[in-house]
N, C-alpha and C positions, 0 to 999 in steps of 0.2 A: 717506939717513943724516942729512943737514942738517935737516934736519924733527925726525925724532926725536930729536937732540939736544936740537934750540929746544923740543918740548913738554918733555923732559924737564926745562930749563929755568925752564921756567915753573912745571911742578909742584914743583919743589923749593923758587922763590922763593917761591910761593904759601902751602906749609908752613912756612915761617921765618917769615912774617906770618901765619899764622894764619888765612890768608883761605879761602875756597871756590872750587873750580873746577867750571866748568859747563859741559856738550859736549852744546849743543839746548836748554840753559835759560842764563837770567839769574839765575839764583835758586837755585842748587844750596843744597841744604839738610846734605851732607856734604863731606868733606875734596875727595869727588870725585862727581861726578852725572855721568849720560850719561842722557839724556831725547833716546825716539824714538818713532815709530808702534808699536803693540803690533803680533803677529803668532807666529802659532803654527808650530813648526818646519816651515818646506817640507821637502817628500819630491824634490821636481827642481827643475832651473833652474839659474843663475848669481847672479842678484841676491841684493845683502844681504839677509838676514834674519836678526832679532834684534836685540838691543841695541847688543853688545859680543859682536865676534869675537877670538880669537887666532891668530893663522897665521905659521906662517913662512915665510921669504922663496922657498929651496928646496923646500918640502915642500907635497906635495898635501893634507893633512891638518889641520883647521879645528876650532877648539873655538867655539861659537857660545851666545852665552846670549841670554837673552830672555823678556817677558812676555806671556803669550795675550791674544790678542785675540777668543778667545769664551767664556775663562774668567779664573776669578783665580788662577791657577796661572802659578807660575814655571817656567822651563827653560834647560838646558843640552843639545848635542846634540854628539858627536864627529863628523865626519864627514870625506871629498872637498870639494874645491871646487865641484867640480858637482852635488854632493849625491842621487850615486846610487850611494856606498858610505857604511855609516855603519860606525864604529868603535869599539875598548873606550874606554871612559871608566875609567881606573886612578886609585884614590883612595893614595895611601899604598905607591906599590909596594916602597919600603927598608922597609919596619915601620910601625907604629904602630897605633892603636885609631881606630876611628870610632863616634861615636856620632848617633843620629838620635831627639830626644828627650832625649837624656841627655848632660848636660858633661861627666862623669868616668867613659867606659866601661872596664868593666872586663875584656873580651872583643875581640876583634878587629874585630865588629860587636855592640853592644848598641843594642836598639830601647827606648825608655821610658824612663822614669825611674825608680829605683830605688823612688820613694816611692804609683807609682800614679799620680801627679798627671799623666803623661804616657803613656797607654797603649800597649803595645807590640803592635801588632797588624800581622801580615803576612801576605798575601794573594798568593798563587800562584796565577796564569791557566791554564788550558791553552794547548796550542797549537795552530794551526792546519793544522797540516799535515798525510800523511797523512790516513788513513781519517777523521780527526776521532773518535778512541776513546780519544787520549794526553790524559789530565788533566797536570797540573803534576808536575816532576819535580825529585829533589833528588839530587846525585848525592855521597856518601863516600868521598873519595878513602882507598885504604890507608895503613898507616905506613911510612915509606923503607923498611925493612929487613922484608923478608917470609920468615918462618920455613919457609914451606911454597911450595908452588906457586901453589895456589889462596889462598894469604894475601895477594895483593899486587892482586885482582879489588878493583872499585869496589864499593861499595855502594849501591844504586838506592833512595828515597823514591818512589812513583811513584801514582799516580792512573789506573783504565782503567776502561773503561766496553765494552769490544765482549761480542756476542753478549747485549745487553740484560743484562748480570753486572759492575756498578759495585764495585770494592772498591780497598779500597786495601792498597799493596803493600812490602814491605820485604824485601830480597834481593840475592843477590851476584849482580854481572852475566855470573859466567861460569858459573856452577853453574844460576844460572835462575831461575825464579820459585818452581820445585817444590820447592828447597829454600829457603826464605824462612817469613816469616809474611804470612797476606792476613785482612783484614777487611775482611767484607762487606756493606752499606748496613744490612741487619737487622739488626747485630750479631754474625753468625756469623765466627769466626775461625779459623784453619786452621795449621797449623804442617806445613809441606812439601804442604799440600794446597791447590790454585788456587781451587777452589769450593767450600767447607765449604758441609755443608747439619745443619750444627746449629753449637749454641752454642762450640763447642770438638771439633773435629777434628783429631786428629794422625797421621800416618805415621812411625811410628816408635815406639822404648819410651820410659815416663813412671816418672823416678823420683819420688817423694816420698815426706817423713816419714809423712803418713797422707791418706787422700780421704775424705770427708764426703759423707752425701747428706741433704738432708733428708726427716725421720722425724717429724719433732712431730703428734700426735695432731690439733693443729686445724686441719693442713692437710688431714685425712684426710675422707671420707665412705663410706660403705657398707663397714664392716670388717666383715668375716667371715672364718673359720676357714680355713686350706687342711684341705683332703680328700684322704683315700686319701696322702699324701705318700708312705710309703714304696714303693705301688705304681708311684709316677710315679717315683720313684728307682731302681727296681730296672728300669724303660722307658728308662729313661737309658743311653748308653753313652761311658765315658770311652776315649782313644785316645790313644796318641802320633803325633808325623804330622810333617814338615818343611815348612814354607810354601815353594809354587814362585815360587822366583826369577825364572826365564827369562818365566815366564808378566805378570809385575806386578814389574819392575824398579823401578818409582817408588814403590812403598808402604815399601821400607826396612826390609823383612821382615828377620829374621836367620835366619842358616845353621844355626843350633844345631837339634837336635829340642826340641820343645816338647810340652805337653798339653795335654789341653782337651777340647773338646766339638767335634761338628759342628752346626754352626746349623740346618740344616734338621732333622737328628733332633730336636734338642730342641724346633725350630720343634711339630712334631706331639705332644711330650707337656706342654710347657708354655711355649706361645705368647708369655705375657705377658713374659719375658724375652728375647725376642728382636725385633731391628730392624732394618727394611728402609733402608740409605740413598736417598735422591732422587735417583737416578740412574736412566736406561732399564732398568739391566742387576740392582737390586735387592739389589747385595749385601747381605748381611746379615751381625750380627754380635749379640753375646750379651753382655748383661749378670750377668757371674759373680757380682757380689755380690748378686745378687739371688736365685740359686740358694740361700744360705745359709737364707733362712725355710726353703724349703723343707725342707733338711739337718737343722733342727730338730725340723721336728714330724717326721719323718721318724724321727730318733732317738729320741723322746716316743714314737710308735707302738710302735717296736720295744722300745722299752724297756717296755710294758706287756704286750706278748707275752712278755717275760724273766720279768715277774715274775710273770706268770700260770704258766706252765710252773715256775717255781722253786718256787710254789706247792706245782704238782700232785705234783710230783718227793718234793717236803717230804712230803706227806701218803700218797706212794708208801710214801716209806723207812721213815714212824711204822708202816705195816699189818705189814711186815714184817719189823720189829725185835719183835710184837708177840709 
């Protein structure tokens, strides 16, 4: 206790003159210098390491700073005194903002500086443990007060890489991944589906104002006419039908009766509207707007049978009004 009085001491007399103290130098160049051997944080042992420790008298637990001695990198490290537990480093745990890059953050943590001049870039490791297939993970805690049940589940950020299928993942940690969004190293994205094998994959219904496909003539080559259309429409067979549930729990079918087509029949009379997914088992599924040309000349057809017959009809009724 004697000790730490006398430095406390001297560093006060030190401040009221103005002068520098130096702990390992002659020549402190601020209010206060500690100049030692460099050394980059040990992992075990006893011995000092670092510059400038903190510890308490009672307590097993060491805040240790210091500069590398194989790089030019600063550090601090919470840890035991025997330095084979290490512990949270807490910045601010009443409140307050920290910034890294930035004087005046304006978030809880802000990286950069507002104006660019200081870039804000952050980089997530994976981890080591485990199969070595967990990329980096960010975890969203709920809001206190959870409406539902499932409202009060974290939210996962998360990075995987197993069965050679790298994507990355956004989803609630109780509901799973199958209900989340994933994107996948291609670009392909999935909304409740883990391995989209196209651009936009969803499990589930899509509302929007309107869906666009592109049509511009210069992206087109070899146009030609559909043929026979009404005969491939009248080859057609519409159905009502209810999607089985019990069979495909995770596709988020709904219970309603719906209509529509069967993919395979229309597979047989007009192929180019239907698609196989990249899976072993081939499901397939129908592009119904695409059926629409079809619809068209379909009604063109029919429409000059009308007025062929309207024709004939006309020149029936002139013979015999005769």
């Amino acid at each position: 206790m004697k000790k730490i009085v006398f430095i406390l001491f001297i560093l006060a007399n030190a401040s009221l003159v103005e002068a520098q103290t130096g702990i390992g130098t002659t020549a402190p160049v601020n209010k206060l210098q500690v100049e030692t051997a460099t050394a980059n944080p040990a992992t075990s042992g006893t011995a000092a390491n670092g510059n400038l420790r903190l510890s308490g008298i009672s307590a097993t637990h060491v805040l240790d700073f210091g500069l590398s001695n194989s790089s030019n990198f600063s550090w601090m490290q919470s840890r035991d005194k025997t330095y084979g537990t290490n512990y949270s480093l807490i910045i601010n745990p009443l409140g307050g903002s920290v910034g890294i890059g930035n004087v005046s953050p304006a978030g809880t943590l802000e990286i950069g500086s507002s104006n660019g001049t200081v870039p804000g870039y952050l980089v997530l490791n994976p981890t080591t443990t485990g199969s070595g297939q967990e990329g980096a993970e960010i975890n969203i805690k709920p809001a206190p007060i959870a409406t539902t049940p499932n409202a009060a589940q974290t939210w996962v950020i998360d990075q995987v890489s197993n069965n050679n299928n790298p994507r990355l993942r956004f989803f609630p940690s109780i509901s799973g991944e199958d209900n989340g969004l994933t994107i996948k190293d291609g670009g392909f994205v999935g909304i409740g589906v883990p391995s989209p094998t196209v651009k936009l994959q969803v499990n589930g219904d899509i509302i929007a104002n309107s869906i666009a496909g592109s049509s511009d003539i210069r992206y087109k080559t070899n146009i030609r006419p559909v043929e026979n259309a009404l005969d491939k429409v009248k080859s057609l067979r519409g159905v009502y039908f209810n999607w089985d549930l019990i069979a495909f729990p995770n596709k988020e079918f709904t219970d309603k009766t719906e209509i529509g087509f069967i993919a395979q029949e229309v597979e047989k009379v007009l192929p180019e509207v239907v698609t196989k997914d990249k899976t072993p088992e081939e499901y397939r599924s129908v592009k119904y707007d695409k059926v629409v040309a079809l619809l068209v000349e379909a009604i063109k057809e029919q429409q000059k049978q009308i007025d062929s017959l309207t024709i004939k009809v006309y020149k029936l009724s002139k013979k015999r009004n005769r």
